[in-house]
N, C-alpha and C positions, 0 to 999 in steps of 0.2 A: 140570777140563778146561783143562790150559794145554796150547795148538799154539804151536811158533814155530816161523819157518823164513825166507826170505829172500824178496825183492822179484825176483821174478823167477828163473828156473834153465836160460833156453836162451843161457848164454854161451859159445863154444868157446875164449877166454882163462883159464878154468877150466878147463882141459884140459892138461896135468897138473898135479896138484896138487888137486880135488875127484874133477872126471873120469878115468878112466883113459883114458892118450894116444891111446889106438887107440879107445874107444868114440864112437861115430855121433851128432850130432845130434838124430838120430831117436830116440834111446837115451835120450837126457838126461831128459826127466821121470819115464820108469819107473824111472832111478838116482834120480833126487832125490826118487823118492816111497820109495825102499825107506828112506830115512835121516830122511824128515821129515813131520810130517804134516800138514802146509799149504803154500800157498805163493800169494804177493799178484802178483798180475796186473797190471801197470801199465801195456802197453802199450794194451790195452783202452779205455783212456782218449785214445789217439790213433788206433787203426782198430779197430772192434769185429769180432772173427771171426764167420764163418757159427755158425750155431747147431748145422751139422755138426761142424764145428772143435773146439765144445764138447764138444761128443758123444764125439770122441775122446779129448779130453784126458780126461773122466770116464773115458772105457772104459780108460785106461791105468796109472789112478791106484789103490790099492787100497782097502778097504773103511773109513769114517774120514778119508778124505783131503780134506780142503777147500781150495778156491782162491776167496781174497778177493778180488775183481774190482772194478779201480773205474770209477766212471760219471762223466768229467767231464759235467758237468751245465752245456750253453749255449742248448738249444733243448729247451724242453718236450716239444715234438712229438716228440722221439728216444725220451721214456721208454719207452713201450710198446715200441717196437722193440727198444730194447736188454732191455728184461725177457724179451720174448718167445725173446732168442737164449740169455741168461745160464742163461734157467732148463733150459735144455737140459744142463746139467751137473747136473742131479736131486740126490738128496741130498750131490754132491761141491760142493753151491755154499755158500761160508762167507760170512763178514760183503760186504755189498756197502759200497766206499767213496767218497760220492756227494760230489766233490770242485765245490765252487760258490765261482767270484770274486766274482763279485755282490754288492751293497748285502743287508742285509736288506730280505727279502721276504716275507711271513708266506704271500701268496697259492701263490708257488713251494714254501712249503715241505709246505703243507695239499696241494697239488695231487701230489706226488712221494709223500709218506707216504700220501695216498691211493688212491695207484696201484699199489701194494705190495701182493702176499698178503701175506699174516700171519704168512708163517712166512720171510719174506727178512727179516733183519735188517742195518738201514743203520745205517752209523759216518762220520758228517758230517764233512767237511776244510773247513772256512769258509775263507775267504781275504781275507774282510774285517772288518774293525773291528768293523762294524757288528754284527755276532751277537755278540759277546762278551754281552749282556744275555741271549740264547735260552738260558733251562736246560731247556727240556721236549725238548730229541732228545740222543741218545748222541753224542757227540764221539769222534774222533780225540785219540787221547793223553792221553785224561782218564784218570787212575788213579782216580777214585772212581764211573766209571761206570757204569752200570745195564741191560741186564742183565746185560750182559759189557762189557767193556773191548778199545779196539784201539791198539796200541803202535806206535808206528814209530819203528825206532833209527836215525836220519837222519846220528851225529857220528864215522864212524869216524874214529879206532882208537880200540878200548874197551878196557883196561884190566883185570885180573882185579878192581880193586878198586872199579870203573864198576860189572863186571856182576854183580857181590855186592850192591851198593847196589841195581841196578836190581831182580835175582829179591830180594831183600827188599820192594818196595813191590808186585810181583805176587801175585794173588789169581785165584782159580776162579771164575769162567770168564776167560781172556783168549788172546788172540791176539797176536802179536809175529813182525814181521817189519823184518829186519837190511836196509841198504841195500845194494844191491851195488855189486860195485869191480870194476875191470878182473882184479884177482890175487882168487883164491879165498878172499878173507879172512873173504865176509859168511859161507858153510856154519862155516867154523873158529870164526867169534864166535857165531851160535848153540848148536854143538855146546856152546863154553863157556860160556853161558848158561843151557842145560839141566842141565848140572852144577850149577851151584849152587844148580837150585831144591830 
C-alpha cells in the first residue's frame, strides 16, 4: 500500500491545467479523489472544521481514500476536541500528522499517544532539537519507519531523476504527499512519482 497525492486540492489556480476551467470548487475533491487516493490536510492545523465538514468530505471521497490531517499540537486541552471532529471522517481518516514546536516533553508525548484509539495512527513533525534522541514514535520523513512511513516532498521542482531516487527508497506501507504551488505542478509530480514505482 503506497497512497501519494499532494498537500492540499481546493486550489482554483489549478484551474486549468489539473482542473478543467469550467469545473466548480465544489467539484474539486470528487476530481482529485477520482485521480488520487489520499490527500494531506494542512489547513486543519490552523482552523479545525466542524466534524459535519468532515462528514462530508468522507461522503464525497470513494472507497480507499484517505486524508492525512494534521493536529498542530499547542494546548492539550484541544486534543479530544480535535479527535472527536477528525474521527468523523470514519475509515477515510489516514495517518494523523501531530505537528509539536515544543521542547521535548515525555509528559506531552505519554498524554497524546494516550488519548488515541488504537486504530488512528500518528506521524510526529517535531520542530525542535530536542527529540532528535525520542526513537520510540513514528516520525515524519523517516524512511525506515515502523509501521508505515510519512513522506513529505517539501523541494519543488523535482526532477525525473529526484523521483527515481525517491520511489527507490519507498517501501509498503507509505504515504507521500507533494507540496503545493500556485501552478498545478504538485498533481503532475505525483502522477510522475507513481510512474516510477
Amino acid at each position: 500500500m503506497i497512497k501519494i497525492g499532494t498537500s492540499g486540492w481546493s486550489y482554483p489556480s489549478w484551474r486549468p491545467g489539473f482542473y478543467p476551467a469550467e469545473l466548480q470548487p465544489a467539484e474539486f475533491l470528487r476530481f482529485y479523489a477520482e485521480r488520487f487516493d489520499t490527500v494531506e490536510l494542512n489547513s486543519t492545523g490552523y482552523r479545525l472544521p466542524s466534524a459535519d465538514q468532515f462528514r462530508r468530505w468522507a461522503d464525497t471521497v470513494p472507497d480507499g481514500f484517505e486524508f492525512a490531517v494534521k493536529f498542530s499540537l499547542v494546548r492539550l486541552d484541544r486534543v479530544t476536541t480535535f479527535l472527536e471532529r477528525v474521527l468523523a471522517l470514519g475509515d477515510r481518516l489516514g495517518p494523523v500528522r501531530v505537528v509539536y514546536e515544543g521542547p521535548r516533553d515525555n509528559g506531552t508525548l505519554s498524554f497524546v499517544q494516550g488519548s488515541v484509539p488504537a486504530d488512528v495512527r500518528l506521524a510526529w513533525d517535531f520542530r525542535d532539537e530536542s527529540w532528535t534522541s525520542v526513537d520510540s514514535v513514528l516520525r515524519v520523513n523517516d524512511p525506515g519507519a515502523e509501521p508505515f512511513r510519512y513522506l513529505r516532498l517539501r523541494e519543488p521542482p523535482y526532477s525525473d531523476d529526484d523521483l527515481r531516487a525517491i520511489a527507490a527508497t519507498i517501501r509498503d506501507p507509505t504515504y507521500v504527499y507533494v507540496r503545493h504551488e500556485d501552478e498545478p505542478t504538485a498533481p503532475s509530480t505525483a502522477d510522475r512519482l507513481r510512474a516510477f514505482l
